[in-house]
N, C-alpha and C positions, 0 to 999 in steps of 0.2 A: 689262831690265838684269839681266843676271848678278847672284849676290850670293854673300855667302859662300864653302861649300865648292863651290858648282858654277862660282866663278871659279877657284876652287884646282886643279880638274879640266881647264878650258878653259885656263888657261895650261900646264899640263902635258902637253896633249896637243897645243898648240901652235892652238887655235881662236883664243885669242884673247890679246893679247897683255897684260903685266901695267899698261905705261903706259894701254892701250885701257881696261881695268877703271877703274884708278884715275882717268881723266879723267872717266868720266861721272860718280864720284864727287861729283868737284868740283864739275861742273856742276851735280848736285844741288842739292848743299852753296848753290852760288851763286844758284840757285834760288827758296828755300826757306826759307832760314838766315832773312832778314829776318821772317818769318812767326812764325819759331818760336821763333831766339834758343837754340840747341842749344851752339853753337862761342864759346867767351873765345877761342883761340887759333887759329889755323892753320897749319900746317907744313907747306906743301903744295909748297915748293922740297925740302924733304927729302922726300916724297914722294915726288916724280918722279926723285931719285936711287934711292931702296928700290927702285922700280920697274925702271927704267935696269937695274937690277944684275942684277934676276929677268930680265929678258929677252936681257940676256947669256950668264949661264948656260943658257937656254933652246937661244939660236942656238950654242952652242959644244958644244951635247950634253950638258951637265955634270950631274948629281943637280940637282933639286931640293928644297929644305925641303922640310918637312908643308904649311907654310901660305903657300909662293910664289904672289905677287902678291894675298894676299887684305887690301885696303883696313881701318882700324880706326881709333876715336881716342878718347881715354881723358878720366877726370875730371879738372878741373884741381887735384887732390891728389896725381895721379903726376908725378915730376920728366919732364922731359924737355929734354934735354942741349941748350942755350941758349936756352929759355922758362923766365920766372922761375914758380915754383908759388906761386898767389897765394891756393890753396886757396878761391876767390870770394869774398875779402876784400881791404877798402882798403889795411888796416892790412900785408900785404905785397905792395904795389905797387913800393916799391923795395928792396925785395932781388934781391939777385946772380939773374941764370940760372942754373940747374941746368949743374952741371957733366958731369952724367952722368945716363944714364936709370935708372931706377927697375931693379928687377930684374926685372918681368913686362914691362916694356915691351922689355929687354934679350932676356929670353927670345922673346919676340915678333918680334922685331926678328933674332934668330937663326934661328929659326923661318920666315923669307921674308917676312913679313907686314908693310904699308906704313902707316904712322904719317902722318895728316892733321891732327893737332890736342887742345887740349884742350877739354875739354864744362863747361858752365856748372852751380852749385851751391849748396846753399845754402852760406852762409858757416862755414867750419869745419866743414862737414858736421854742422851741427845745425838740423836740418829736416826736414820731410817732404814740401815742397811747390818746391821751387826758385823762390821768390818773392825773387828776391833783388835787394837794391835798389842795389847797384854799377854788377851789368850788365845789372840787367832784369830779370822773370821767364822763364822757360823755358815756353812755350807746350803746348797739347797737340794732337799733330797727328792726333788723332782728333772733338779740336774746341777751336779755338785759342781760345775763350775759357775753357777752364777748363787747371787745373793737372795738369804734368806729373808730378809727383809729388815726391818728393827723399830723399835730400838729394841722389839720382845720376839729377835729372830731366834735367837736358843730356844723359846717355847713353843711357837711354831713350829721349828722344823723337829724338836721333837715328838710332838703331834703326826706330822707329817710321814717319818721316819718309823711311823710303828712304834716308839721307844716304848711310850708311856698315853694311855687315851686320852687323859688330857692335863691339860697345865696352868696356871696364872701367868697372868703379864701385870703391863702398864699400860695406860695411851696417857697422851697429853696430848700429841696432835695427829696421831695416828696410829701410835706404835703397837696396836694388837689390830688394827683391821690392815695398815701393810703389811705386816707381814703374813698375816690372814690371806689377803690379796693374793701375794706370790708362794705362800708353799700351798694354797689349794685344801685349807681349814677353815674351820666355822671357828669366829671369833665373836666375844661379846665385849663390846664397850657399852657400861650400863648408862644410866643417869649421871652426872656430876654430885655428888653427896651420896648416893646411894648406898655403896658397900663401905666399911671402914679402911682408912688409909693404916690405921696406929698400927708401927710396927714396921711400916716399909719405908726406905730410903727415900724422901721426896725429892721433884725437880722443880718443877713449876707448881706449887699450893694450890695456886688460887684455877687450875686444869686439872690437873692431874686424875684419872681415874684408873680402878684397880680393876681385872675382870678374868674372865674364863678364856681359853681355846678347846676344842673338841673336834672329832669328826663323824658328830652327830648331833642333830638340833637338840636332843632327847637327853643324851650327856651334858651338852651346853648349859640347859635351864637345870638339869637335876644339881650340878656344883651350885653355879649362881641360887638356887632357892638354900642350900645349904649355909651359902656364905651371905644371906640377908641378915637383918635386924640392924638397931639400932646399935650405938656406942657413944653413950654420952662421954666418954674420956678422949673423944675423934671430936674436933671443932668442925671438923671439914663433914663430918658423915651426918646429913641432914633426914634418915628414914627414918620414921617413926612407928613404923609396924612393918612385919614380913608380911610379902605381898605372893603368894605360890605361884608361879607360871609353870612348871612340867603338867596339872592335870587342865592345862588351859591348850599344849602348842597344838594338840591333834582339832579344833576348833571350825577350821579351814576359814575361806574370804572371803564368805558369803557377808554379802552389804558392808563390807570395808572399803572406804575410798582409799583407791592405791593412784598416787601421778608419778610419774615419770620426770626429773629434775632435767630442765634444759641449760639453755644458756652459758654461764659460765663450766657448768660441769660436763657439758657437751663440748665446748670450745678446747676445753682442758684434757680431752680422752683421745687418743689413738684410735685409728679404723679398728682394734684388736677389742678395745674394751668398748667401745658402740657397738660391736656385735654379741659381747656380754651381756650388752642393759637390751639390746631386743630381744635374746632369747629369756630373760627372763619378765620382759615386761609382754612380749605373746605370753607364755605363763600365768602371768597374773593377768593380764586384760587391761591394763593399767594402762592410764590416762597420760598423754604425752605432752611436755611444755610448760612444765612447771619452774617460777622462776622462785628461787633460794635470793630472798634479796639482801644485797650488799656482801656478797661471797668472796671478793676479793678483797674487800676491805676487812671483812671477819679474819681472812688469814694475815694481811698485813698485821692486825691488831696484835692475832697469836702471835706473832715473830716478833713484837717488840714485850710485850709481857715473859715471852718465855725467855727471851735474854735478858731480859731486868732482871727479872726473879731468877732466874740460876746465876746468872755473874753475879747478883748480888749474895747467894747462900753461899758460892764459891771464891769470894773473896780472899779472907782469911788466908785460904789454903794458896790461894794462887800468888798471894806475895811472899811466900815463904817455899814453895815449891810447881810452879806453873812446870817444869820442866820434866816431872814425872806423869803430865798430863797427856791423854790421847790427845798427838797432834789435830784429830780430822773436829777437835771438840774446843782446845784448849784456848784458841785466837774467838772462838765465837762467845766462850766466857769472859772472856775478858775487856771484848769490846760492849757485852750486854751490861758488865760492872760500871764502865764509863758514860752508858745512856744519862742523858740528863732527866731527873726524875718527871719533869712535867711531860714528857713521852710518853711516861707510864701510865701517870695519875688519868692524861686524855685518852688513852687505849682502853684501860678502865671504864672512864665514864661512855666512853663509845660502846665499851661491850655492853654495858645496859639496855642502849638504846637498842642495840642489836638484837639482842634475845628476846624484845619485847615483839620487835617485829617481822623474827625467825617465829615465836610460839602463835601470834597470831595467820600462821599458815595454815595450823591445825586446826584450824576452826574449819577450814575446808576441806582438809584431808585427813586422814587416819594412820597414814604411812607415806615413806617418799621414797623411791630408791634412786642411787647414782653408781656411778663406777668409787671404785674402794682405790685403784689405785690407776695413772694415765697410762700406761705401759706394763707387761708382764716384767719378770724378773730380769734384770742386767745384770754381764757379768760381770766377776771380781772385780773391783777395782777401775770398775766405768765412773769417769769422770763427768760426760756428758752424754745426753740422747736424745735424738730426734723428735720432736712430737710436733705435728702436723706443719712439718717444713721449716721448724726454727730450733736450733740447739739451748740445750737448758740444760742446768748443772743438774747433776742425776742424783747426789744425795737428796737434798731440799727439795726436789721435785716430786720424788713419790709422797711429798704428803699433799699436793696441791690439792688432791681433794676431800680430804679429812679434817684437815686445820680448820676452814668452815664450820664443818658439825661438831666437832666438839667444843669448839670454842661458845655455843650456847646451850653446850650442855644434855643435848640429846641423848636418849638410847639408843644404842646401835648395833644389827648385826649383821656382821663381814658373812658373806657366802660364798664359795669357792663354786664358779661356774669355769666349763672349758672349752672358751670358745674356738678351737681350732679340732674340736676331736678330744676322741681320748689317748693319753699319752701323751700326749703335748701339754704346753705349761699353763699352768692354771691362769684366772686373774678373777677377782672377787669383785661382787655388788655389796652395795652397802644397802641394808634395810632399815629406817629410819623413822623412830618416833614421837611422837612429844614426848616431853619429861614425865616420869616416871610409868611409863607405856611398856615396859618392853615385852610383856608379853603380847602385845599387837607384832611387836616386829616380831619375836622369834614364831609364833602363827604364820606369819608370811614365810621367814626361813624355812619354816616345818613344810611348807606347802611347794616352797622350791623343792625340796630334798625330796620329799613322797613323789614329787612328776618325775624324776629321774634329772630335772635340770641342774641342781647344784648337786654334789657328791664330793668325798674325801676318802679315799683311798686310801691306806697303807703304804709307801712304795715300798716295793720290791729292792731291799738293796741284796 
């Protein structure tokens, strides 16, 4: 099956037609889906319209978008124009449908590109494991007893799963490079401001960022360049011109200072994911012992800003209905509701300090990589896991080392390397920018993917 940009190529050159792509989608989708549990919604009558319209334009001669006939389906925290955004929560089960889509779905949707549905999450996007108990876990289709990741495991594993070539998420403190990480996909967490939020359910404001999955560097940057520009009616989305990276990723690393991140993000990785960051740091030739300073206190700060700010959006609802709340979410809203605000205001003024003297790294280097997550994928419903001789609670854990980089804001792109072989479980490098770089990282990603060291496969279900 066709996927991504080589559908985007085939309906333009008229091989193959856009409804042709988009159906074996589905059939995927129908497939599979029971297995994995990827899709809350499906839109696949609006599909077959998106499609309908690209193959129109085709037979009448007319231009094509960038991205005509290429299939996609997003977290259910993007609106989308009459599916209600229920963000994988009970407690907005009956609210209105979305009157209009989201703005990256609108760009997308301008773009040529066919809208199938929304992907399953954790609740509120406070997770790392998409264990959610509404609509099920979200499986992993590298091995369906353990966890897809979260809180944007429904877009993963449908990446991963073959469904759909690629899809939007979330991160705040991780949530598109873990699960990136464990189903063994290229994810992109861009800049903080970068892409517009208007339109998507938020958790944390003042984190929050919106981006791509793919299983291909070339897919990755061609969405992302789609979904640039500004939006002055977004407070949060601070770009002020579209910046192209697809005819930048082929570029390669010639005179790019690449290091290697030690210290905390070495003390924080398993022998599994140390042997991640050497095959890709032989790879790149990359400089080893790079220190990320103040990285444990970066995360401390995230954990007290992301339960301010969600206990505090989630108030309202929780004194009139806590009890329709995802148990594994609903005690961490509540006790974020009750932080005394001078926690936050000082988490805050620390993060300043922080990113001042995260950006001034880049003065030295051009790119950074670490491990994306400490351990490959845990099964269902692991409470706790081993990492280097001491037990730690397994949800909260896989972000140990993402919370850091996005909490100042970085570009970032998840690469699915396998360090045990192939057929065995993925586990992802982070490639890491300064702010608004990412076409630096996704050249790095490009340059993993062309040596054969990171890959994303299909699986075979």
């Amino acid at each position: 099956m066709n996927v991504g940009m080589d559908t985007v190529r085939a309906v333009g050159r008229g091989e193959m037609r856009a409804e042709e792509a988009l159906e074996q989608c589905i059939d995927r989708i129908e497939r599979t889906d029971a297995r994995i549990n990827a899709f809350t919604d499906r839109t696949f009558d609006r599909a077959r319209r998106e499609a309908k319209a690209v193959d129109r334009k085709r037979a009448a001669g007319e231009p094509l978008a960038p991205l005509a006939g290429l299939p996609y389906a997003v977290k259910n925290l993007f609106d989308i124009e009459g599916v209600t955004t229920r963000a994988g929560s009970k407690v907005r089960n009956g609210a209105p449908p979305a009157a209009a889509d989201a703005v990256l779905v609108q760009r997308l949707r301008d773009a040529g590109a066919v809208l199938l549905g929304a992907l399953n999450m954790d609740e509120f996007a406070y997770g790392f494991t998409t264990e959610n108990s509404h609509h099920g876990p979200t499986r992993n289709p590298r091995d369906t007893t353990r966890v897809a990741g979260g809180s944007s495991g429904g877009s993963a594993a449908a990446v991963a799963a073959g469904q759909v070539p690629v899809t939007l998420g979330s991160d705040t403190n991780g949530s598109i490079r873990v699960p990136s990480s464990l189903c063994g996909v290229f994810g992109l967490k861009p800049t903080f401001g970068r892409l517009s939020r208007r339109g998507s359910f938020p958790f944390v404001a003042s984190i929050d960022h919106l981006g791509p999955f793919a299983r291909s560097v070339e897919d990755l940057a061609a969405v992302y360049d789609a979904m640039q520009g500004a939006d002055p009616l977004d407070p949060g989305c601070h770009a002020t011109r579209v910046q192209p990276t697809l005819p930048r990723i082929d570029a390669g690393v010639s005179g790019l200072r690449i290091g290697v991140l030690g210290g905390y993000f070495d003390e924080h990785a398993a022998p599994v994911a140390r042997k991640a960051m050497e095959l890709a740091s032989e790879a790149l030739k990359a400089t080893p012992g790079v220190t990320w300073p103040d990285a444990a206190l970066g995360r401390a700060a995230a954990f007290v800003i992301t339960a301010s700010e969600g206990g505090s959006l989630h108030l309202p609802q929780l004194r009139e209905r806590a009890a329709e709340y995802e148990p594994l979410s609903v005690d961490r809203f509540i006790a974020g509701a009750l932080q005394p605000v001078d926690w936050y205001l000082r988490a805050q003024r620390f993060r300043a300090l922080y990113r001042r003297k995260v950006l001034a790294l880049f003065e030295d280097w051009d790119v950074l990589i670490a491990p994306a997550t400490p351990v490959q994928a845990t099964a269902i419903g692991t409470e706790q896991f081993e990492l280097n001789g001491a037990m730690v609670p397994a949800r909260p854990s896989m972000g140990l080392l993402t919370q850091p980089i996005s909490f100042a804001g970085c570009p970032v792109v998840a690469v699915p390397l396998w360090p045990e072989g192939p057929l065995q479980l993925p586990l992802g490098v982070q490639v890491i920018a300064a702010p608004w770089r990412e076409d630096l990282a996704l050249r790095v990603a490009r340059v993993l993917e062309s040596e054969g060291v990171a890959t994303a496969p299909a699986e075979g279900l």
